[in-house]
N, C-alpha and C positions, 0 to 999 in steps of 0.2 A: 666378475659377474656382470658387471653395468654393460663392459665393451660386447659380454655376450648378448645383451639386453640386445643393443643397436645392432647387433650382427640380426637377430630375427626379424627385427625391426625393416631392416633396410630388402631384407630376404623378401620380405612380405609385401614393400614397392614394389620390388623388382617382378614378383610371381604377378601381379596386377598390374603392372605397365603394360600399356603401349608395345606391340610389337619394333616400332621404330626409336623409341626411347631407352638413350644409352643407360644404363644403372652401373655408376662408375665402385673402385674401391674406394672409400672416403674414409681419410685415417683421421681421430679425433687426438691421437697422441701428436702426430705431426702439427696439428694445428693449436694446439696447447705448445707445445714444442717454439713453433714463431713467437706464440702471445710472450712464451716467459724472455724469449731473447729480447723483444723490440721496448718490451714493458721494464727493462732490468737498468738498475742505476747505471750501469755503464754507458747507456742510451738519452742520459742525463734526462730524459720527457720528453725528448724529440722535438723543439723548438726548432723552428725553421731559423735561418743562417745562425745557428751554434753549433757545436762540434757533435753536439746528438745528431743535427741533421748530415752529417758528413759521414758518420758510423751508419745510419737510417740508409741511406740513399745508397752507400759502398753492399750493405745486405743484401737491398733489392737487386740491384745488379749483378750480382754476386748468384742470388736465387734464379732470377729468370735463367740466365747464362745458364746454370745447369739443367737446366728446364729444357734447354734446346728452343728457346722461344727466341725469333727475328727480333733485333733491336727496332722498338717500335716509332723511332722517329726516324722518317726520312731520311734522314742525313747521316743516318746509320750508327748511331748513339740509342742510349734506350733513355735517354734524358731530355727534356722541355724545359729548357733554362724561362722560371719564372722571376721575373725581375720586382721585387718588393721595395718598400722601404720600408726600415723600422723607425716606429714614434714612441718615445715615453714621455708622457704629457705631466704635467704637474699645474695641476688648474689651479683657481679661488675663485669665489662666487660667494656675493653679497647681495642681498636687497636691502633699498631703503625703503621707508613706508612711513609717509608721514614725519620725515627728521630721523627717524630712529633707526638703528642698521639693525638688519638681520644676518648675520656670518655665518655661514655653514663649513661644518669643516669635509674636508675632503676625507673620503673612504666611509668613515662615520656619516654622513649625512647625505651626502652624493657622491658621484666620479663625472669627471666633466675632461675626457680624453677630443681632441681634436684631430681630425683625417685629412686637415689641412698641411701638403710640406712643405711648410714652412717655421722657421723655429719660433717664432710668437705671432697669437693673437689676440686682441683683445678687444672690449666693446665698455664703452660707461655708459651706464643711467637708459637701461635701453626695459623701453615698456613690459608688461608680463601682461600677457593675453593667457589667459585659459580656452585651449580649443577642442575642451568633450576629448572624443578619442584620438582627434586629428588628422579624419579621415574624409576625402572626397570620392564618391563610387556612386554616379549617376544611374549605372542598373540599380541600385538601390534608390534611386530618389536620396539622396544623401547627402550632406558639403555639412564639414564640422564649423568651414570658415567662414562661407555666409559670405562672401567678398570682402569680408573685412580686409585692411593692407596691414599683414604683418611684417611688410619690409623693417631689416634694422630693429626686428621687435624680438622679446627672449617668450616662444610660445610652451606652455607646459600643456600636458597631453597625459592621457590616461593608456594603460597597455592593454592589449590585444585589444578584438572586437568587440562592440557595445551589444552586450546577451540580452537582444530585443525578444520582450513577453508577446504574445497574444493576450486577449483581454480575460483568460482563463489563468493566467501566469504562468503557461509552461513556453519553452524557446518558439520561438518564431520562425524554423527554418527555411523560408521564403527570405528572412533576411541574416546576410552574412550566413548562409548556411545551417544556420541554428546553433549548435555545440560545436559542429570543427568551426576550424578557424579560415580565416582566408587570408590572402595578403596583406590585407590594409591591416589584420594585427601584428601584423612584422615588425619591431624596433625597425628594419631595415627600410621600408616602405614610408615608416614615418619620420624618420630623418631625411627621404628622398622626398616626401610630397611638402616640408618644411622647409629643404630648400628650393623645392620650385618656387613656392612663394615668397622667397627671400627672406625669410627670418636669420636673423643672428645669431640662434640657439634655441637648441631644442631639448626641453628638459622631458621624458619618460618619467611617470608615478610607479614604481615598483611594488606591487604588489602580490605574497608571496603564492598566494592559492591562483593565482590566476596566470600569471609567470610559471607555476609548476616549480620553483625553484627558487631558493633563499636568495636576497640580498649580497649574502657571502658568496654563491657563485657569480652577480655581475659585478662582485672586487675582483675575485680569481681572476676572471676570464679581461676586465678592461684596464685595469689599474699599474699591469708591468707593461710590458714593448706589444705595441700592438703594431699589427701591419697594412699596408697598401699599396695596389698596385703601384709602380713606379709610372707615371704619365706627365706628359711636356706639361701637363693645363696645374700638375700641383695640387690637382681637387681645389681649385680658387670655386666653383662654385657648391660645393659641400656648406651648410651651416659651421658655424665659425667653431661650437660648441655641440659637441650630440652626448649630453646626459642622461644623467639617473637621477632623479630622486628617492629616498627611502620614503614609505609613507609617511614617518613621524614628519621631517622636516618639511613633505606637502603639508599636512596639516596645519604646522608652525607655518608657512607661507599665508597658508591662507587666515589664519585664525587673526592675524598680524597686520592682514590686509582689510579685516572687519567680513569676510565670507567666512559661509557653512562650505568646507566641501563636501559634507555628506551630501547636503544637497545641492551644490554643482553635480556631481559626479551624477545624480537621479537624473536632474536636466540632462543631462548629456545620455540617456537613452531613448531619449526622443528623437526622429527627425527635427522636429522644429526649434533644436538647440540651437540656443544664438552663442556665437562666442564672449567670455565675461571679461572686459578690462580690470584684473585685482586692483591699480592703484601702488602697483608699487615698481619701482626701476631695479631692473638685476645690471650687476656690473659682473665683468670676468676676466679671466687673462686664462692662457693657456702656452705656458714655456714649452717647447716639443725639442726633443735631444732628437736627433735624426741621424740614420747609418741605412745606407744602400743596405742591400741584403740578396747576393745574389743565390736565389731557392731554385728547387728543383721538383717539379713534376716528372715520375719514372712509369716508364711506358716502354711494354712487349706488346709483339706481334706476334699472333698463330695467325698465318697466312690460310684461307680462304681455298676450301679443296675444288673448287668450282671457277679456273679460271676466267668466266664470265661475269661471276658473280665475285669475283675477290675483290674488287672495287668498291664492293659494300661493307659496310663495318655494323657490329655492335659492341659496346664497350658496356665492361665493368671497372666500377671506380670502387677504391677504399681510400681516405684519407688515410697516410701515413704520420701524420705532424701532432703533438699535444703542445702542451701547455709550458713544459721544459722545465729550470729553474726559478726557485725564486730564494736567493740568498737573503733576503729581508727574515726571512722564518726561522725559529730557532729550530732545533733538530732537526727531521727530514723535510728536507730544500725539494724534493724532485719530487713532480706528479706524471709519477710514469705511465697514465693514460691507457691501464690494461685492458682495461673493457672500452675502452675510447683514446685510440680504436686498434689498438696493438690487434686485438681480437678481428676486425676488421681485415684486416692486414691478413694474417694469417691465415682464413678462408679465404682471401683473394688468392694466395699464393696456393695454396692445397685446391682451387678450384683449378687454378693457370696449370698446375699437374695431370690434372685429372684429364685434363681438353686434351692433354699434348700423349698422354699414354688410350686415348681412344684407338681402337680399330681401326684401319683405314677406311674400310667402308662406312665408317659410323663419323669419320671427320666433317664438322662443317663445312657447308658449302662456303659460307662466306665469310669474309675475317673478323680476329675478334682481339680486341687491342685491351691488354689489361693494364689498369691506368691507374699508381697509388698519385695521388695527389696531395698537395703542399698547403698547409694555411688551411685548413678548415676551421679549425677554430678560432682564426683573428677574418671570420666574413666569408668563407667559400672561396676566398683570394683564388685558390690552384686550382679549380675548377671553374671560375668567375674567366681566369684569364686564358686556359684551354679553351673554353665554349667562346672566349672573343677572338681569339688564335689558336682556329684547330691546327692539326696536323694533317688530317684528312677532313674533306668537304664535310660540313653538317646535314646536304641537302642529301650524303652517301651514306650517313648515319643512322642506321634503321631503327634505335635505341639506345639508351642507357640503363644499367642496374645496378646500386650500389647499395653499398654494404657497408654499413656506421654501427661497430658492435655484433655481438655475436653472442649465441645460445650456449653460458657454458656451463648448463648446470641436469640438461637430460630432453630426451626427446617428448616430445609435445602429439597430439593429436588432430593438434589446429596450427596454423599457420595465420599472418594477420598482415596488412596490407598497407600502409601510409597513404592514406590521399584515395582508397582505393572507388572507381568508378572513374578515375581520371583517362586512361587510353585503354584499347583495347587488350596492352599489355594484361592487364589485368583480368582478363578474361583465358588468355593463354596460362597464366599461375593459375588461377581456380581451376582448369583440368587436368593442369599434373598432380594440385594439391589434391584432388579427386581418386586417385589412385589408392591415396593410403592416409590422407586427413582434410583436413574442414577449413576454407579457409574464409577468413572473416576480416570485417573492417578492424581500421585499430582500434584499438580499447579507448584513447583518449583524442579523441580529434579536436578535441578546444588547445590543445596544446602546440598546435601547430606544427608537428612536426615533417609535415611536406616541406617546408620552406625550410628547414635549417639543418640538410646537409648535402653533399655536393649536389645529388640528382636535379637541384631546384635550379642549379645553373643551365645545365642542357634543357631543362622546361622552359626556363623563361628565353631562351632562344631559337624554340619551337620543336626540338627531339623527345620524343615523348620518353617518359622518363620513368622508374618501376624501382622502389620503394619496399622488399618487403622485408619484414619482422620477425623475429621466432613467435614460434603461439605462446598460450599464455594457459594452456590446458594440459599440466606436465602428468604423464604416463605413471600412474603409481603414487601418485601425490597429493597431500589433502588440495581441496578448490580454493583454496586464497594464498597456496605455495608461489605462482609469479606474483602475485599482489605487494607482499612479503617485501620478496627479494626486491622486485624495483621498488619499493619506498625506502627500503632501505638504501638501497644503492643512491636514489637521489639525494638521501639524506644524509649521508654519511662517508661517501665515493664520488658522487660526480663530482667533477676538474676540481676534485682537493688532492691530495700526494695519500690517501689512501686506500686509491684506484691501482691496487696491484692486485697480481695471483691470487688467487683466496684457496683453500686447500680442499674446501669441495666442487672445484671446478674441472669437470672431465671433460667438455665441449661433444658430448655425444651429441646433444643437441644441433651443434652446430654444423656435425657430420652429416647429420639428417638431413640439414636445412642448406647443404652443401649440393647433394644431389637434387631440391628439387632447384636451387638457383643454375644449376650447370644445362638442367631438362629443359626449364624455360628460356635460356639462353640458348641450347638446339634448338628448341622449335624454331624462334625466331630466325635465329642465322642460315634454317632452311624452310624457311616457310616458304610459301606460295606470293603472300602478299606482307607487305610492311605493317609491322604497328601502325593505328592511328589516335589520336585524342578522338575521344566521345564527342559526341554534338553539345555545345555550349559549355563546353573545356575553354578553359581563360587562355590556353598558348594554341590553340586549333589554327588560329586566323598565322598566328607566324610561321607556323608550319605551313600550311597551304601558301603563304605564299614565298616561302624558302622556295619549294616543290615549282612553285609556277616559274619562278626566274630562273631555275638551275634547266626546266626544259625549253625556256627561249632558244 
């Protein structure tokens, strides 16, 4: 009855498309069919260099190959050997305060993993500066540090963006956006802008409403083998330390130190926060066990029906890579990562079908290279290190579109967009989703979700990049049915080992949301003109000037 649902469903696209808009067969059993292979203990979670990633990567290639799809590297492999290293850090970290030690234990209190490769580091009696959110962003009139010199100093920092009021107390979206987030709330951003100033360590305040996610996900995600790109420099200039605090133990930091952080933390939504010296010295060490890890980014080629134009590419990306084992846990060891992103994976590969059994006359003009990528969950790693060593030129890259998860519980009305008003891409979705649903920003933009998953590496290199979401308006279902399921998913699934199948998952939804990703990816690959970032788009300036040097 359901598959009949999506058969009128898709009938009803198709009757209101576009005369030039393909409307492919889109099987939701084949794509449930991947999710349960890639997701299934046998796959051990898919940890990049473990024997999942060796069963992962023999799949993919295995699939394209019957696909009939060009091995998509050069050099005529469908493989991107990403060179990693793996770190298992084992930290400690103490403050003194006045003679008296403060110890915090690791996992319980913080995680203090190192991206330095090298097998120890360590720092004594090194100052603790509280820096507000730890943010410098001069369009805002902004600097958390005020020129203080936190060289050699351990700075502690609050997470995401500081939710600046107007004098009415509602968001201020003139700064930091209002509710989304922007870069400077990135963990990622703020371990880079910590160590441009030379600090020794940088501890994050974890906090669970505003993170979107428990404490127990940044154990999951930091505390086993985390990875790095492999480079001559060693990450010598990374902070020595890039922590977590749990809020209890900020508190205990501060209370220890003779400060409110309640009210630090108030200071720190002003511009005119100065940064607070606590008074107290953090010491650390960080042992790091180290092993090469040679990973693997997998990449097809559907060659480009427009000789002229086969030179241009747009790429869809799915992380293939989860979390993998963790023998420390009693009973089930594996987070088989079924909705993150087995699900991912498997619309990539039932989209990569769909391109290849098109019409000829309906084949794109230009090529279109489908790319699972390696390490997404230890940093963007396999798309961090494609976007620094493409395959093909960036400035030939007319886009990205990737796809982190998938719709697997029924068709929607709406459709919903990550980061959306960022390029014109996003204009090209709103008119297929015009067809036959509604498409809208995303539901939670304070969550940051532009920045954390691969799309955000082709952005910050200037390729404008397209993010979108299943809706959140399910056909036949009471109004707080997505509400539901994602809280519960975050609460009870994300990167724990009880991210598998669930027995009401048919992926119609995803079937749905198959055809409108394959429509907007035609348009593109025959459009007239390239995507571009919107006027006062934060990656606009790198693009234009990719574009200006590649036409010297």
């Amino acid at each position: 009855m359901k598959f009949k649902l999506l058969t009128v469903i898709l009938a009803g696209i198709a009757a209101s498309a576009i005369a030039a808009d393909p409307v492919p067969a889109i099987s939701a059993a084949r794509i449930l069919a991947h999710t349960k292979i890639l997701s299934s203990d046998e796959f051990e979670g898919r940890a990049p260099g473990s024997p999942g990633e060796e069963k992962t990567v023999a799949y993919l290639v295995s699939e394209f190959k019957k696909l009939g799809l060009a091995p998509g590297n050069p050099d005529g492999t469908y493989i991107q050997n990403a060179p990693l290293v793996g770190i298992t850090s084992t930290p400690t970290l103490a403050f003194t305060i006045d003679g008296r030690t403060l110890t915090l234990e690791n996992i319980n209190d913080f995680i203090g993993p190192s991206s330095r490769l090298t097998p120890h580091v360590a720092a004594r009696d090194t100052e603790v500066v509280f820096v507000g959110y730890g943010i410098v962003a001069p369009e805002y009139g902004w600097d958390d540090y005020k020129g203080v010199d936190v060289r050699g100093k351990t700075v502690v920092m609050l997470i995401n963006d500081p939710p600046v009021t107007k004098a009415d107390g509602t968001l201020d979206d003139a700064m930091f956006k209002g509710k989304a987030m922007t870069y400077y709330g990135r963990w990622t951003y703020k371990y880079e802008i910590a160590a441009a100033k030379g600090a020794a360590a940088c501890l994050i305040v974890h906090e669970t409403t505003p993170a979107a996610y428990p404490f127990a996900v940044v154990v999951n995600s930091w505390t086993r083998e985390n990875f790095e790109i492999s480079t001559p420099g060693l990450n010598a200039d990374h902070v020595a330390l890039q922590g977590w605090l749990t809020l209890d133990a900020a508190r205990r930091l501060f209370t220890a130190s003779g400060k409110d952080y309640d009210r630090a933390k108030a200071a720190a939504l002003r511009p005119d926060f100065q940064p607070l010296t606590l008074g107290a010295k953090a010491s650390f060490t960080v042992d790091n066990a180290l092993r090469p890890v040679a990973s693997r980014n997998v990449v097809a080629l559907l060659p480009g029906a427009y000789p002229k134009l086969r030179d241009e590419y747009l790429i869809y990306t799915a992380h293939w890579d989860h979390l993998g084992r963790d023998p420390r846990l009693p009973g089930d060891q594996i987070f088989n990562g079924a909705a993150d992103n087995a699900a991912g994976v498997g619309v990539l590969l039932e989209l990569a079908r769909a391109f290849t059994e098109l019409p000829a006359e309906q084949r794109p003009k230009r090529s279109i290279l489908f790319l699972s990528v390696t390490a997404e969950e230890k940093g963007l790693l396999g798309s961090r290190y494609y976007a620094q060593d493409p395959l093909y030129p960036l400035a030939k890259t007319l886009a990205n579109i990737n796809m982190d998860g998938a719709n697997q519980f029924g068709p929607t009305s709406d459709m919903a967009t990550i980061g959306y008003g960022a390029s014109t891409i996003d204009d090209i979705g709103a008119a297929v989703a015009a067809q036959g649903r509604v498409m809208k920003p995303e539901a939670r933009p304070e969550n940051g979700s532009y920045y954390r998953s691969d799309h955000f590496e082709f952005a910050k290199v200037g390729v404008p990049s397209y993010y979108p979401k299943n809706g959140r308006t399910y056909i036949g279902q009471p109004a707080d049915f997505a509400e539901r399921h994602v809280s519960d998913y975050i609460a009870n699934r994300y990167h724990k080992v009880t991210d598998e199948v669930q027995p009401d998952w048919t992926f119609e939804g995803a079937a749905q949301d198959t055809v409108f990703l394959l429509q907007v990816g035609w348009r593109i690959a025959n459009g007239d003109t390239w995507p571009e970032w919107k006027p006062g788009n934060e990656f606009k300036a790198r693009r234009d000037a990719m574009l200006k040097q590649a036409a010297k």
